[in-house]
C-alpha positions, 0 to 999 in steps of 0.5 A: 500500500502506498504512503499516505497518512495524516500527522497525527497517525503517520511514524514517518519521520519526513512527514514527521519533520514537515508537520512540526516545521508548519503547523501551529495549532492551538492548544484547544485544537491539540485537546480536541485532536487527542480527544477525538482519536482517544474517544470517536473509535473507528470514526476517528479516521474522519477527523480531518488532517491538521496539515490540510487544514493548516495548509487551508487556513493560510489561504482562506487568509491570503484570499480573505476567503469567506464560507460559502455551502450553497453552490447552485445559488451563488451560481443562479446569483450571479456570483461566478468567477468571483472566487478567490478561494473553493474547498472541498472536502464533502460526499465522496459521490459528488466531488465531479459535479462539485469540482466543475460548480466550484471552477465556474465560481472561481475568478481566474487565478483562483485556487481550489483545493480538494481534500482526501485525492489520495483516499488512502491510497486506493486511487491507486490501485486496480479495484476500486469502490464508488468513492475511490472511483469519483476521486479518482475521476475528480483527479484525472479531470483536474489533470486534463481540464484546460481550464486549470492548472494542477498539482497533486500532493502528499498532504494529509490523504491526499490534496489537489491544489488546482490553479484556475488559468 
């Protein structure tokens, strides 16, 4: 299997290094981590990477970035290509329809971010499930969409940076 791990689970001294180097977190963040490991059992793996969100923060905060969840209606008001700033990390099943909502709302050199494209590293593997499929479809999209451009990365279980041209 390949490598592709969260901080807060990874033994790998690299990633290790990487996470110590960059990541500020708050001590009520770090409380609340460990409480969730110690506490959520199996559904502790849910617990979104502190480097992703890290890595997130920092643009929401280059961009000034506000919340936004209702796609189709900053669409049907008229708000697209006035993004600076999309993230998803939502229903696996959706993530191609929400990757193109979200490329219509981007300005041009807007940025997207797509959390868990490594899936644990299923994408790579020969048999894959519904939602191994739809991110690695979401993954090949970005890589082929003229629109774009893209960069794959290691980060947490995986992130697509993508860059709106």
């Amino acid at each position: 299997m390949a490598t592709v791990s969260k901080s807060y689970s990874s033994s790998d001294p690299v990633s290790n290094y990487c996470t110590e180097l960059s990541l500020r977190q708050h001590p009520l963040q770090v409380k609340l981590q460990e409480k969730t490991l110690a506490e959520a059992g199996e559904w502790a793996r849910m617990l979104g990477a502190p480097e992703v969100l890290h890595f997130g923060k920092n643009l929401i905060q280059l961009t000034r970035g506000k919340r936004a969840l209702d796609i189709d209606k900053l669409i049907a008001n008229g708000e697209s290509g006035k993004f600076d700033f999309a993230f998803i990390d939502a229903d696996k099943p959706n993530y191609v329809n929400y990757y193109n909502k979200c490329i219509e709302l981007l300005r041009s050199g807007g940025v997207l971010l797509i959390d868990n494209a490594l899936w644990g590293g299923s994408v790579a593997e020969e048999e894959k499930d519904e939602s191994t499929t739809v991110i690695d479809a979401v993954n090949r999209l970005a890589h082929s969409d003229d629109r774009v451009n893209n960069s794959l990365i290691n980060l947490g279980d995986g992130t697509h940076v993508i860059f709106k041209k």
